[in-house]
mmCIF file of the N, C-alpha and C atoms, coordinates in Angstrom:
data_MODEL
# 
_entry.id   MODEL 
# 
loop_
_atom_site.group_PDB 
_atom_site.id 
_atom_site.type_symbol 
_atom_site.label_atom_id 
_atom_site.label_alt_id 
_atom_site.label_comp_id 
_atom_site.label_asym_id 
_atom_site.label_entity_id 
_atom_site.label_seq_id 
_atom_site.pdbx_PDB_ins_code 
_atom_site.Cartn_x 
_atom_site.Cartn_y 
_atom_site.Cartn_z 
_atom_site.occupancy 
_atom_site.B_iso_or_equiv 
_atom_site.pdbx_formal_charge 
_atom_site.auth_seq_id 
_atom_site.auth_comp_id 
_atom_site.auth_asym_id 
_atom_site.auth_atom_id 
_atom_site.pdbx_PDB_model_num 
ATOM 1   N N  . UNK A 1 1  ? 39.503 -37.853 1.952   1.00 0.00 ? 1  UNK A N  1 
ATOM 2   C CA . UNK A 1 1  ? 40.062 -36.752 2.707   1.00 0.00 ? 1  UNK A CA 1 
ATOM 3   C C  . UNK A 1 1  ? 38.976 -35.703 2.924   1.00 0.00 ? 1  UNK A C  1 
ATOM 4   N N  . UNK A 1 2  ? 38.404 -35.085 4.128   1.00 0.00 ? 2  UNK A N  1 
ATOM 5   C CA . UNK A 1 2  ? 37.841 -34.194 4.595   1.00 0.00 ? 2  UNK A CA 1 
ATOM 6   C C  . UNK A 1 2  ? 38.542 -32.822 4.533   1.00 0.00 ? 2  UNK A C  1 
ATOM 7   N N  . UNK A 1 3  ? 37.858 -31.805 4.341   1.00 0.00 ? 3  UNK A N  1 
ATOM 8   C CA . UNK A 1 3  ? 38.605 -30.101 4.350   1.00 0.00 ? 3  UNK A CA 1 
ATOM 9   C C  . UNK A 1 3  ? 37.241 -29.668 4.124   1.00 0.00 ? 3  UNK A C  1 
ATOM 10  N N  . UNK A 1 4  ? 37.523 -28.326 4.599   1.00 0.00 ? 4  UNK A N  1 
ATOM 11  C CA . UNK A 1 4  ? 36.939 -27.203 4.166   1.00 0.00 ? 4  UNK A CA 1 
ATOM 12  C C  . UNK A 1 4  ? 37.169 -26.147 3.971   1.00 0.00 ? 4  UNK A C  1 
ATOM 13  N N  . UNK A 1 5  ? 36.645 -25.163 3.309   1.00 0.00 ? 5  UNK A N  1 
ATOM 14  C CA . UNK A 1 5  ? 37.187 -23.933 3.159   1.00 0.00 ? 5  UNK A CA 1 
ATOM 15  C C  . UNK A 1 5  ? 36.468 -23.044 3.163   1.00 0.00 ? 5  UNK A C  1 
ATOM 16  N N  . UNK A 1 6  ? 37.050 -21.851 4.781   1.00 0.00 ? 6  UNK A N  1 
ATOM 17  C CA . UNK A 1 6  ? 35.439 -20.615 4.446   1.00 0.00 ? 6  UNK A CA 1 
ATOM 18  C C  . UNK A 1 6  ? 36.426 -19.624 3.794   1.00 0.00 ? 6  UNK A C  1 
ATOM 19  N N  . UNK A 1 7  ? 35.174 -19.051 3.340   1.00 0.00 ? 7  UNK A N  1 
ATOM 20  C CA . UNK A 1 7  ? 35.368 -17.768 2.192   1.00 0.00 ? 7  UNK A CA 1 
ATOM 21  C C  . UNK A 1 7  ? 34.671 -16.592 2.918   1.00 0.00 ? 7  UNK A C  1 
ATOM 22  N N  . UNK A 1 8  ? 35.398 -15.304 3.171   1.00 0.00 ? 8  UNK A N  1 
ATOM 23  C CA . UNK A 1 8  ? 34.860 -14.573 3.703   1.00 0.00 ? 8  UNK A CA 1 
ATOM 24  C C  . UNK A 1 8  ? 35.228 -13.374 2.425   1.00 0.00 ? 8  UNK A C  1 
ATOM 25  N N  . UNK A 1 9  ? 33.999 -12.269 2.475   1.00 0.00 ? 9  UNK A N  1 
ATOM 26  C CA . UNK A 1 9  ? 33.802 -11.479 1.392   1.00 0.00 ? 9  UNK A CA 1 
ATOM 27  C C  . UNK A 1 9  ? 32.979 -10.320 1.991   1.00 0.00 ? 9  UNK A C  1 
ATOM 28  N N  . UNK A 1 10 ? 33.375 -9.153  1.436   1.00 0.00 ? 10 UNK A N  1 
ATOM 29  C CA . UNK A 1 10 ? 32.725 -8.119  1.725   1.00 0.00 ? 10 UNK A CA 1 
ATOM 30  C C  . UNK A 1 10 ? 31.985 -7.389  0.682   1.00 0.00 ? 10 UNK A C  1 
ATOM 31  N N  . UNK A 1 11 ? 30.507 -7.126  0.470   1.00 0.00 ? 11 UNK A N  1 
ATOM 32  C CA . UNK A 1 11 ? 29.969 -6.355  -0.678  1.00 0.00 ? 11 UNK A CA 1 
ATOM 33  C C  . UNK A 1 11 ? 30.699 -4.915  -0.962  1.00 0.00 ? 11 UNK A C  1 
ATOM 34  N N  . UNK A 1 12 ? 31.400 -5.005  -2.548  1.00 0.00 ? 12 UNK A N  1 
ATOM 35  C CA . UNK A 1 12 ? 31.495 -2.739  -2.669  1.00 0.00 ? 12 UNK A CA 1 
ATOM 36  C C  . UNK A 1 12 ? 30.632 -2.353  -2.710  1.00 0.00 ? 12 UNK A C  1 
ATOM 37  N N  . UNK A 1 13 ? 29.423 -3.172  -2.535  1.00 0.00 ? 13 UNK A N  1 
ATOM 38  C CA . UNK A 1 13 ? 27.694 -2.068  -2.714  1.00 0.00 ? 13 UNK A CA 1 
ATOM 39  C C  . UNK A 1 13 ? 26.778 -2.631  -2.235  1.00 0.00 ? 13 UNK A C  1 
ATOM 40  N N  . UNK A 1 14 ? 25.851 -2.573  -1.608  1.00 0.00 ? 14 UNK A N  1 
ATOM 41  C CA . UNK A 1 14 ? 24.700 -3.316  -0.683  1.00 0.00 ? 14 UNK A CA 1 
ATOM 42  C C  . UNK A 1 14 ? 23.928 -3.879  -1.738  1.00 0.00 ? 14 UNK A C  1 
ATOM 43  N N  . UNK A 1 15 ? 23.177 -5.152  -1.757  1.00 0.00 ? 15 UNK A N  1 
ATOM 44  C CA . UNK A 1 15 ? 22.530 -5.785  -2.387  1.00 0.00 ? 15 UNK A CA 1 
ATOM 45  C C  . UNK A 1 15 ? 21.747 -6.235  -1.777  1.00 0.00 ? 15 UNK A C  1 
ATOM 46  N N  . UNK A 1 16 ? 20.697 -6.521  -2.440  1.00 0.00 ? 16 UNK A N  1 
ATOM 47  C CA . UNK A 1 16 ? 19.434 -7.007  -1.865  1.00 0.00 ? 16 UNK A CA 1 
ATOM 48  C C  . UNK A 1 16 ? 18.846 -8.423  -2.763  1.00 0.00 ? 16 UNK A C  1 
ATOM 49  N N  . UNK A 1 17 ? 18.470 -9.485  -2.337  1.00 0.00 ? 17 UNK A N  1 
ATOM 50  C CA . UNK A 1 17 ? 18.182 -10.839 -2.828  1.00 0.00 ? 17 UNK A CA 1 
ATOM 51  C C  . UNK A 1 17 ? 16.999 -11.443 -2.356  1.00 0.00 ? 17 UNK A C  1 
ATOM 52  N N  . UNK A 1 18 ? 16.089 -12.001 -2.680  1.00 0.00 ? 18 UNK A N  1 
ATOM 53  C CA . UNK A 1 18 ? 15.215 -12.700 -3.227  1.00 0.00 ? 18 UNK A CA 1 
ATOM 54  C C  . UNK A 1 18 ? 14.960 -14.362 -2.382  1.00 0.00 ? 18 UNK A C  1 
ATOM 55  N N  . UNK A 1 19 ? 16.578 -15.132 -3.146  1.00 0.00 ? 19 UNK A N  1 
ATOM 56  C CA . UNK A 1 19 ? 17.179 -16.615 -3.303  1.00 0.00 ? 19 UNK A CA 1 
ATOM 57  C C  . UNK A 1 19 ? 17.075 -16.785 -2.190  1.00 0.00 ? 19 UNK A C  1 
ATOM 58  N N  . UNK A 1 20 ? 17.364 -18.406 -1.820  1.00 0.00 ? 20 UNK A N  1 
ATOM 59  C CA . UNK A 1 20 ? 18.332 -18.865 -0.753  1.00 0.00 ? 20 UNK A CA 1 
ATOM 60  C C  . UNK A 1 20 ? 19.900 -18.589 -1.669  1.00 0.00 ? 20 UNK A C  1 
ATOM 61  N N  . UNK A 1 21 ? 20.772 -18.079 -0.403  1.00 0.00 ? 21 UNK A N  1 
ATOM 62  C CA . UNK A 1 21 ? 22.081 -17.793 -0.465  1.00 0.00 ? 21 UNK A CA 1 
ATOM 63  C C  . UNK A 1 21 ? 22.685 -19.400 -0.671  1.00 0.00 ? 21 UNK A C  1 
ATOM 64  N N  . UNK A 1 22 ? 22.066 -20.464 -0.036  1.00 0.00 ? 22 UNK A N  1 
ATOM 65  C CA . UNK A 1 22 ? 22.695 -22.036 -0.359  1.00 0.00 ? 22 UNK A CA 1 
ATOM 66  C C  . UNK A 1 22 ? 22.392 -22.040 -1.788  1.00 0.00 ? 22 UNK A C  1 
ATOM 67  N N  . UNK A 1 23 ? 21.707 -22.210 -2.216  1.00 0.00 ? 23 UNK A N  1 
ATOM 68  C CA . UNK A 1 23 ? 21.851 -22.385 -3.663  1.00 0.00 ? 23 UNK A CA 1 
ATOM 69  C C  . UNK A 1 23 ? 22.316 -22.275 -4.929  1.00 0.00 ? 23 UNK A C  1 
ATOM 70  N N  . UNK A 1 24 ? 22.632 -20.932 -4.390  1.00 0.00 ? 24 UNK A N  1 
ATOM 71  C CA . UNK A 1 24 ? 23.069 -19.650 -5.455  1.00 0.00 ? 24 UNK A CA 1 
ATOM 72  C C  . UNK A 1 24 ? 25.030 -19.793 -5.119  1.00 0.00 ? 24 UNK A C  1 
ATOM 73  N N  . UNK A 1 25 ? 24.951 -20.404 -3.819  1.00 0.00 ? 25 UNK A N  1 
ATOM 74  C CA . UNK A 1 25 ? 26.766 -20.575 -3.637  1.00 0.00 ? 25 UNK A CA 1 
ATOM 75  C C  . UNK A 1 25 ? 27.036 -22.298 -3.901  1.00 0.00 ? 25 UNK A C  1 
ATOM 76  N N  . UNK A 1 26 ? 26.216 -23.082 -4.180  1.00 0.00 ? 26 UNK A N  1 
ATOM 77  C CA . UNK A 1 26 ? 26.065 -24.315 -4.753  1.00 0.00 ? 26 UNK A CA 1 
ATOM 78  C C  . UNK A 1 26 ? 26.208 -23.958 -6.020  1.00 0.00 ? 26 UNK A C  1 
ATOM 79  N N  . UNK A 1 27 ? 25.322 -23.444 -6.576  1.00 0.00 ? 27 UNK A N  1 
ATOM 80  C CA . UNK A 1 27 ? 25.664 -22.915 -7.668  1.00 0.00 ? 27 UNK A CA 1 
ATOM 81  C C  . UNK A 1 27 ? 27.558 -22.342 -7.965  1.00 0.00 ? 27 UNK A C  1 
ATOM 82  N N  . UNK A 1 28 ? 27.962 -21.483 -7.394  1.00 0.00 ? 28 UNK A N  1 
ATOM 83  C CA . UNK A 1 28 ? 28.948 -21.158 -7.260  1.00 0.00 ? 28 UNK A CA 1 
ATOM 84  C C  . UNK A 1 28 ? 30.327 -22.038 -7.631  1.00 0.00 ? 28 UNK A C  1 
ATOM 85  N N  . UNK A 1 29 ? 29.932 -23.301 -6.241  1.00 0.00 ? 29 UNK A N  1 
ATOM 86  C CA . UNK A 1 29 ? 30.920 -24.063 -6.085  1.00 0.00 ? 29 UNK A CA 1 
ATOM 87  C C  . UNK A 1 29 ? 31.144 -25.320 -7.190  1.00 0.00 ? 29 UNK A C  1 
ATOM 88  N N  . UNK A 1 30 ? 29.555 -25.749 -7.806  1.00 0.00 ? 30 UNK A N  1 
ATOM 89  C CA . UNK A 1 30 ? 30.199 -26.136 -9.085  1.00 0.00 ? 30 UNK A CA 1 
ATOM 90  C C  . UNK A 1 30 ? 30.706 -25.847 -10.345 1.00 0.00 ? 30 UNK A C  1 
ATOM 91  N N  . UNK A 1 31 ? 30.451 -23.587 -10.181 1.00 0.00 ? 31 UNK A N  1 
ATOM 92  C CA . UNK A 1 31 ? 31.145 -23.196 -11.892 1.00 0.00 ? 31 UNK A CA 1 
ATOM 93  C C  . UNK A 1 31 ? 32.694 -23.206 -11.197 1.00 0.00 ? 31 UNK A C  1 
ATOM 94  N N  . UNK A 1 32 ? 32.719 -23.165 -9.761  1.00 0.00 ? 32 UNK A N  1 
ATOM 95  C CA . UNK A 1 32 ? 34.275 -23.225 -9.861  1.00 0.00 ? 32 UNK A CA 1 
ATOM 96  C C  . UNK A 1 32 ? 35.007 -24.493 -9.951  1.00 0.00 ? 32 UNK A C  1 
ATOM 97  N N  . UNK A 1 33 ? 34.286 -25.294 -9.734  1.00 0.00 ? 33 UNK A N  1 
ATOM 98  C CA . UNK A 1 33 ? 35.446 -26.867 -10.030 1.00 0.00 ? 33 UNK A CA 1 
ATOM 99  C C  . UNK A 1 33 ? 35.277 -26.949 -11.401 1.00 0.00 ? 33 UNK A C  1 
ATOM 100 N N  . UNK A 1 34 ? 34.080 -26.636 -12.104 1.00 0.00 ? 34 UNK A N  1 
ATOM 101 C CA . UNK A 1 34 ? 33.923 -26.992 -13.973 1.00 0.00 ? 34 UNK A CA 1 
ATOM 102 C C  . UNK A 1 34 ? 35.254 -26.155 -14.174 1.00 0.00 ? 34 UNK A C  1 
ATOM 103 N N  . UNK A 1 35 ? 35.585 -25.078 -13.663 1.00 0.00 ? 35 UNK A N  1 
ATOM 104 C CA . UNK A 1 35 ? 36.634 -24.109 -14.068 1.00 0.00 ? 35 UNK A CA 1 
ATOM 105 C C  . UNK A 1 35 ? 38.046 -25.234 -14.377 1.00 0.00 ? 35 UNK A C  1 
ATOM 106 N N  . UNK A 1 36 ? 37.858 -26.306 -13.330 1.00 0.00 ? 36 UNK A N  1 
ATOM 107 C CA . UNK A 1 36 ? 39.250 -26.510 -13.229 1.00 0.00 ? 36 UNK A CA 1 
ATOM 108 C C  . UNK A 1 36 ? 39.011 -28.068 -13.827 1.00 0.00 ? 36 UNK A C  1 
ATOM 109 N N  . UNK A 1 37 ? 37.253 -29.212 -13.954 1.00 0.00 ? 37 UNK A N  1 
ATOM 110 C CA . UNK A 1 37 ? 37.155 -29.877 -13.506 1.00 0.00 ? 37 UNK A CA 1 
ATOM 111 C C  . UNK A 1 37 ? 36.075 -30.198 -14.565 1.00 0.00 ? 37 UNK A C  1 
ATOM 112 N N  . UNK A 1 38 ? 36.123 -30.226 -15.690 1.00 0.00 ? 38 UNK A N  1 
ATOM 113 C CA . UNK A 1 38 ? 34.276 -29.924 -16.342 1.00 0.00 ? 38 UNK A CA 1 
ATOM 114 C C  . UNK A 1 38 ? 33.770 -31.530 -16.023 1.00 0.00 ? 38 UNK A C  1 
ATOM 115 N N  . UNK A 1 39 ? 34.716 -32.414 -16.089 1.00 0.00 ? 39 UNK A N  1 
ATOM 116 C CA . UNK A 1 39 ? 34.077 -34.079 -16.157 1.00 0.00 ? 39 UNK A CA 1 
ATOM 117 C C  . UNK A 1 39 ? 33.567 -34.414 -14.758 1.00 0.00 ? 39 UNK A C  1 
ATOM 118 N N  . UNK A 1 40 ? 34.346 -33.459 -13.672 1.00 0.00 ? 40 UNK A N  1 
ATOM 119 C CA . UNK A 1 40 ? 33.784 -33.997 -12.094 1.00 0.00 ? 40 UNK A CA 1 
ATOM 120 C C  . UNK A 1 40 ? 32.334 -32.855 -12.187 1.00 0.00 ? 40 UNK A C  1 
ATOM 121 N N  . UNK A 1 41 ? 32.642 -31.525 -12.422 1.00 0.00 ? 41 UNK A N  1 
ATOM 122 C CA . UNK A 1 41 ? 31.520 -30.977 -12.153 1.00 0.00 ? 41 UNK A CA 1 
ATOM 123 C C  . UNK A 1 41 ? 30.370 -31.477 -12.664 1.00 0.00 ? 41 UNK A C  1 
ATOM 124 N N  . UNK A 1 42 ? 30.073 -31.959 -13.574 1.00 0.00 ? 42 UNK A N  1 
ATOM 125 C CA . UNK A 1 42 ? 29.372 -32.585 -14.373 1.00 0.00 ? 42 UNK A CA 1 
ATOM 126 C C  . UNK A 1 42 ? 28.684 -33.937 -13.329 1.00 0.00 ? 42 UNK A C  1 
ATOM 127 N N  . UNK A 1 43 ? 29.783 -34.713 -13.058 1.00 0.00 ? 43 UNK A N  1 
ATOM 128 C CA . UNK A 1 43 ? 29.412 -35.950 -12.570 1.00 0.00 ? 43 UNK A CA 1 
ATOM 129 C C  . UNK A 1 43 ? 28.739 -35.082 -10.690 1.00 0.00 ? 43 UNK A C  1 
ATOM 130 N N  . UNK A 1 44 ? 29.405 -34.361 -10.278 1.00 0.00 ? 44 UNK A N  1 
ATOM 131 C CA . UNK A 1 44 ? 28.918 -33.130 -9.093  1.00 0.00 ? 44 UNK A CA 1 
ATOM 132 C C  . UNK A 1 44 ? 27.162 -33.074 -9.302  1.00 0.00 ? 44 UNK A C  1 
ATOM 133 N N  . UNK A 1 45 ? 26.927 -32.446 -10.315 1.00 0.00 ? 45 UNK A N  1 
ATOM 134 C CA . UNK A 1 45 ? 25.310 -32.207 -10.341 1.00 0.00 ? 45 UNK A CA 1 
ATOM 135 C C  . UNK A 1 45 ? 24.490 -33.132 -10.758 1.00 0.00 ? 45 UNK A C  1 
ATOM 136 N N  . UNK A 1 46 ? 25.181 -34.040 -11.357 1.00 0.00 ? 46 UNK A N  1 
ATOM 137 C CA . UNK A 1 46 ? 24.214 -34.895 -11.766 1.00 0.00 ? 46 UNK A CA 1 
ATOM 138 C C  . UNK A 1 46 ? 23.983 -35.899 -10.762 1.00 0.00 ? 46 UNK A C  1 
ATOM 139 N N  . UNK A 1 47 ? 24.768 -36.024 -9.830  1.00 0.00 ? 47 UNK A N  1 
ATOM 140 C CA . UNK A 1 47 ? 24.525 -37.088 -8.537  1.00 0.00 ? 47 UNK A CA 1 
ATOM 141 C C  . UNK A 1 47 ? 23.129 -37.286 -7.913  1.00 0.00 ? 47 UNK A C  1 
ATOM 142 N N  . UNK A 1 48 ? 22.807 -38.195 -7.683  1.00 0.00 ? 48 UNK A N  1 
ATOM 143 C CA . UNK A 1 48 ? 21.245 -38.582 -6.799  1.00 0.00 ? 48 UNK A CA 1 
ATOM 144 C C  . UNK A 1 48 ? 21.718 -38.578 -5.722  1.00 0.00 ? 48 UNK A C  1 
ATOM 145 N N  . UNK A 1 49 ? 20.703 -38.253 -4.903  1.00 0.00 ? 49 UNK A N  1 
ATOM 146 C CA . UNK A 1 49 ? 21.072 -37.964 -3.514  1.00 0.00 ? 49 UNK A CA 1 
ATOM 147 C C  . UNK A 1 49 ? 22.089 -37.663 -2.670  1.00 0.00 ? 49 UNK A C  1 
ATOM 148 N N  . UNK A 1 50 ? 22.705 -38.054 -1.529  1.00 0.00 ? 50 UNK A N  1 
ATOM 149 C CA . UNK A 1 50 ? 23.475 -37.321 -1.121  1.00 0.00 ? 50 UNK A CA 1 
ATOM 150 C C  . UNK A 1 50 ? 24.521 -37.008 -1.825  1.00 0.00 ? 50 UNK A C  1 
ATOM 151 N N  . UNK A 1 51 ? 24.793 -36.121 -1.537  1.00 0.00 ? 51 UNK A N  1 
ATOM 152 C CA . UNK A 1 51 ? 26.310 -34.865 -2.382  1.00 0.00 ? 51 UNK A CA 1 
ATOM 153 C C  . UNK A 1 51 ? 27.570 -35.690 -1.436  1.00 0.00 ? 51 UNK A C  1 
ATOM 154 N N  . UNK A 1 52 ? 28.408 -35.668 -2.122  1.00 0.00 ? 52 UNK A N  1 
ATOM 155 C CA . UNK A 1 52 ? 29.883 -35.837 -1.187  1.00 0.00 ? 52 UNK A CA 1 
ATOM 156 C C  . UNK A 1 52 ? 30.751 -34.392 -1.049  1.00 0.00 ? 52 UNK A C  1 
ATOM 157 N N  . UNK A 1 53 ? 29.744 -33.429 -1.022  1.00 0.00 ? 53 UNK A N  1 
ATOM 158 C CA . UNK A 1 53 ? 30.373 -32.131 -0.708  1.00 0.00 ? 53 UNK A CA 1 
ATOM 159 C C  . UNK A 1 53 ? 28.958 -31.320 -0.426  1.00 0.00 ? 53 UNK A C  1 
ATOM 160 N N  . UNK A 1 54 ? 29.179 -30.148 0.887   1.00 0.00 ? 54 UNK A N  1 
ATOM 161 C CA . UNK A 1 54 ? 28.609 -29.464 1.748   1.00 0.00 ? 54 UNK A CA 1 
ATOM 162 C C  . UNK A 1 54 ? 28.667 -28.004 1.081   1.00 0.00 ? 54 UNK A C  1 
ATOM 163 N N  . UNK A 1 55 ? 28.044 -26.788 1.163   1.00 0.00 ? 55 UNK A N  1 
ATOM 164 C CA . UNK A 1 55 ? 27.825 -25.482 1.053   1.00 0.00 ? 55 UNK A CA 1 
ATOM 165 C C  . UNK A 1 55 ? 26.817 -25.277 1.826   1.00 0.00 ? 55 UNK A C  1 
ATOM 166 N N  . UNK A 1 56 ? 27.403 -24.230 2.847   1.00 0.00 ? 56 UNK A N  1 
ATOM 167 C CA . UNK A 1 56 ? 26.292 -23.383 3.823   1.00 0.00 ? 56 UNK A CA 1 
ATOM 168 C C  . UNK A 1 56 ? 25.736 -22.197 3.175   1.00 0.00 ? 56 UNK A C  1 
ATOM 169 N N  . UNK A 1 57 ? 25.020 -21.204 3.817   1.00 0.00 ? 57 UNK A N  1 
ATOM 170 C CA . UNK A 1 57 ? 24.136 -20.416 3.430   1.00 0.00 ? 57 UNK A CA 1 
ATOM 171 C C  . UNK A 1 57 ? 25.671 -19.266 3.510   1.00 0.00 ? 57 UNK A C  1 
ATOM 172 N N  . UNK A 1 58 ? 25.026 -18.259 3.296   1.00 0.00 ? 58 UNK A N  1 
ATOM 173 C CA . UNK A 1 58 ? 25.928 -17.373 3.579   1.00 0.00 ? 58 UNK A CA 1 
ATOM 174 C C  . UNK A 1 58 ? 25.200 -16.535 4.747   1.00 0.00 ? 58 UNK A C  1 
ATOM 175 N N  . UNK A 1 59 ? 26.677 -16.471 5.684   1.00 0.00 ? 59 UNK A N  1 
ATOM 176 C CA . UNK A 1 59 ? 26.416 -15.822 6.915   1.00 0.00 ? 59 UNK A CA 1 
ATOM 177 C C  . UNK A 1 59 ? 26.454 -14.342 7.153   1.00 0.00 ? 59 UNK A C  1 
ATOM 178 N N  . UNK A 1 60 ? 26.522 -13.515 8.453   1.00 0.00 ? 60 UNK A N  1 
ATOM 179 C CA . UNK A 1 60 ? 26.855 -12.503 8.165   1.00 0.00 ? 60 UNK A CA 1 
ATOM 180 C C  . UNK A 1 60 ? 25.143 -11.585 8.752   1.00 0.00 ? 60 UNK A C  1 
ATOM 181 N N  . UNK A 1 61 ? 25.362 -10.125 8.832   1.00 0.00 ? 61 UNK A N  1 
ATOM 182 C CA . UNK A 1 61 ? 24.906 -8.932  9.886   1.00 0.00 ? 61 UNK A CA 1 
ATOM 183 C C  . UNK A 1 61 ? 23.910 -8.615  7.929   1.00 0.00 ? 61 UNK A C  1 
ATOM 184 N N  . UNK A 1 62 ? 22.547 -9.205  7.878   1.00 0.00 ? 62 UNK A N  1 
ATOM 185 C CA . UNK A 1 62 ? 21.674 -8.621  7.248   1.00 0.00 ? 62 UNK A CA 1 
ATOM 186 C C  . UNK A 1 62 ? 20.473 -7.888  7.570   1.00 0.00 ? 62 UNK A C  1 
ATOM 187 N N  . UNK A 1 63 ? 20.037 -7.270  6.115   1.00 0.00 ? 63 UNK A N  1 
ATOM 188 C CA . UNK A 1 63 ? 18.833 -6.105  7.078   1.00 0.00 ? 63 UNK A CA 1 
ATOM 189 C C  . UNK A 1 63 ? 17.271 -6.822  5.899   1.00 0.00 ? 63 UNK A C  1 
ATOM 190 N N  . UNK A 1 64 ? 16.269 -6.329  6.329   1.00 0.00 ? 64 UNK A N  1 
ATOM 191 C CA . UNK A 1 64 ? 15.669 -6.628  5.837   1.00 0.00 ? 64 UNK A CA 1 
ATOM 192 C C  . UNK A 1 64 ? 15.087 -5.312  5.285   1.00 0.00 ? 64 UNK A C  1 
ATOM 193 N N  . UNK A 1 65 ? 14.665 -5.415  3.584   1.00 0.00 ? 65 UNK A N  1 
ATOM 194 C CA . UNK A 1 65 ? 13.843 -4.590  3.306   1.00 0.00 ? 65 UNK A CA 1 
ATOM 195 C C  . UNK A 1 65 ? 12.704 -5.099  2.013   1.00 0.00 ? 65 UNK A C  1 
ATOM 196 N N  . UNK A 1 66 ? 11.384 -5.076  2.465   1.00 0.00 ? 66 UNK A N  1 
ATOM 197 C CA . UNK A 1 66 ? 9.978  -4.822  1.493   1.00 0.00 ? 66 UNK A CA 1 
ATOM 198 C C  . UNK A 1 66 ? 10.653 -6.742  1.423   1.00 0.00 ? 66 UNK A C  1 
ATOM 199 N N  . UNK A 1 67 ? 10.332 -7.479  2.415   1.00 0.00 ? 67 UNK A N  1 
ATOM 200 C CA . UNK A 1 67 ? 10.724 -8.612  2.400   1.00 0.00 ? 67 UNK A CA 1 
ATOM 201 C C  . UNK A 1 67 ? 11.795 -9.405  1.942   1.00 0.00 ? 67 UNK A C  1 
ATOM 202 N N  . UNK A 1 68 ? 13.036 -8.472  1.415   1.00 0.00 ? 68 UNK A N  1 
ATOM 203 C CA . UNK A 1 68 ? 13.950 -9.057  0.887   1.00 0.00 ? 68 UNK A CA 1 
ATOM 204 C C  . UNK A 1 68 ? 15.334 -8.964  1.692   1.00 0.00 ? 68 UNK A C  1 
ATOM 205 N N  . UNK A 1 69 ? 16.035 -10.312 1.788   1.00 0.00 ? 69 UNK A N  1 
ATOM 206 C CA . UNK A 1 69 ? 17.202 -9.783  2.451   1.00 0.00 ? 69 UNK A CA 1 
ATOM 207 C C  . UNK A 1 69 ? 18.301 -8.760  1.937   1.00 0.00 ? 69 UNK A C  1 
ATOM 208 N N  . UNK A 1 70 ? 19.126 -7.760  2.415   1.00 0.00 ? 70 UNK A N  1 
ATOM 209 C CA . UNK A 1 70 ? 19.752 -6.987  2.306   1.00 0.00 ? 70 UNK A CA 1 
ATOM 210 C C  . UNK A 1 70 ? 21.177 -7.192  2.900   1.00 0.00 ? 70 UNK A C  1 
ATOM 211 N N  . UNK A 1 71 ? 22.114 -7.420  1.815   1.00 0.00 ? 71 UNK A N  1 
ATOM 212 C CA . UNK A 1 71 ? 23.730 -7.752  2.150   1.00 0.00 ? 71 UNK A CA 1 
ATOM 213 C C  . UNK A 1 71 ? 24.031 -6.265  2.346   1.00 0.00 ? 71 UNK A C  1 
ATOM 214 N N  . UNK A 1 72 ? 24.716 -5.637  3.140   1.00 0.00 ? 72 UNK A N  1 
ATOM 215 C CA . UNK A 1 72 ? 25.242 -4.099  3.230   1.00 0.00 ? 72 UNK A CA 1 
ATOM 216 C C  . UNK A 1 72 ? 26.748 -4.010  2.972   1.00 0.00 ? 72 UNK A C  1 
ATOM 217 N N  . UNK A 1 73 ? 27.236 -2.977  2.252   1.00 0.00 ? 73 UNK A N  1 
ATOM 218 C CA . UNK A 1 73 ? 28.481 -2.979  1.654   1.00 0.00 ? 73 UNK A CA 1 
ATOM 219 C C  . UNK A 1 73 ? 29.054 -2.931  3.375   1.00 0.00 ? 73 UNK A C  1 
ATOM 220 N N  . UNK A 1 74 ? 30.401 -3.297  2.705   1.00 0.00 ? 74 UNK A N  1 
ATOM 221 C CA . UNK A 1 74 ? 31.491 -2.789  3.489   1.00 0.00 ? 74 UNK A CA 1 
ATOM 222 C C  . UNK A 1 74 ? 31.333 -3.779  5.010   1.00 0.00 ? 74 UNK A C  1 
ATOM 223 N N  . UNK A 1 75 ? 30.150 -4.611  4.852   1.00 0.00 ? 75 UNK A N  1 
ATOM 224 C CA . UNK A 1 75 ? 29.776 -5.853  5.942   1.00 0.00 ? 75 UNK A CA 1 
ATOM 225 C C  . UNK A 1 75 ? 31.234 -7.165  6.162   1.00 0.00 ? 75 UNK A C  1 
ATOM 226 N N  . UNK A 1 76 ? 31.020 -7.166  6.647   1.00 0.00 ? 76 UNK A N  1 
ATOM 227 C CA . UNK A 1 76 ? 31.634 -8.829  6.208   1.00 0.00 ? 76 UNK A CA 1 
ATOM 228 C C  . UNK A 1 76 ? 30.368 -9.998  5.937   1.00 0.00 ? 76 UNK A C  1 
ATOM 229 N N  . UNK A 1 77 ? 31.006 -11.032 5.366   1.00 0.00 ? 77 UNK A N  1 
ATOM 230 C CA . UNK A 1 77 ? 30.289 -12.123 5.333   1.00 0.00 ? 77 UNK A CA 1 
ATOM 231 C C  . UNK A 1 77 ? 31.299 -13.237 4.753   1.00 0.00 ? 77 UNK A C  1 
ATOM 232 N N  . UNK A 1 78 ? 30.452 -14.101 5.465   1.00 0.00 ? 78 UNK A N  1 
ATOM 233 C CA . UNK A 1 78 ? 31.343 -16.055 4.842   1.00 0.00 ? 78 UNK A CA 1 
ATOM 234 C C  . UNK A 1 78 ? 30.195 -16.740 4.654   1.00 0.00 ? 78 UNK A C  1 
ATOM 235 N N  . UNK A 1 79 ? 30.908 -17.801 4.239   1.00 0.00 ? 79 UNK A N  1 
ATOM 236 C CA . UNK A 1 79 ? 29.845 -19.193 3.802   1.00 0.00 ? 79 UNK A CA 1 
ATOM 237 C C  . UNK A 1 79 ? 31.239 -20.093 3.608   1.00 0.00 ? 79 UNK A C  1 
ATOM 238 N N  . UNK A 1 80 ? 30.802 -21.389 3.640   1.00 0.00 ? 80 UNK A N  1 
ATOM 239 C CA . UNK A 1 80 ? 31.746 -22.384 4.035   1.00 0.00 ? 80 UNK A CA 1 
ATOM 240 C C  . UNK A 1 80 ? 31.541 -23.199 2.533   1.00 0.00 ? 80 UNK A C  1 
ATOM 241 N N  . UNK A 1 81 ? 32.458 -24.150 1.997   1.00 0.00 ? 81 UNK A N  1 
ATOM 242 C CA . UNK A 1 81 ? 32.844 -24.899 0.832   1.00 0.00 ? 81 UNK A CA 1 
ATOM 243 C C  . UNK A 1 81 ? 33.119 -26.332 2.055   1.00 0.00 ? 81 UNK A C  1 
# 
């Protein structure tokens, strides 16, 4: 079965990051299935090559500052599961 699910979120305070945003919501998406799931999440990261599940970057109106991207409160933003 195919689905997806976007998540849209707004910062209470502007942040500024470094990362890729894919990673860090990869990250994300497997503490939330361990939440529900520890034996799939598990079997999730440890997989070789292709994933049977997708995470985009996170989207959304950023600024740049001293080379770092800048999330601004009160923005919107999504990224897709």
């Amino acid at each position: 079965m195919l689905g997806s699910f976007v998540v849209r979120v707004r910062p209470m305070k502007s942040v500024c990051y470094q990362y890729s945003t894919g990673r860090l919501l990869h990250g994300l998406f497997l503490h939330l299935v361990e939440r529900v799931n520890p034996p799939l999440a598990r079997e999730l990261h440890e997989a070789k090559g292709q994933k049977p599940f997708t995470v985009s970057p996170l989207f959304g109106h950023f600024r740049t500052e001293s080379g770092t991207k800048k999330a601004v409160a009160e923005e919107e933003y999504w990224f897709r599961f």
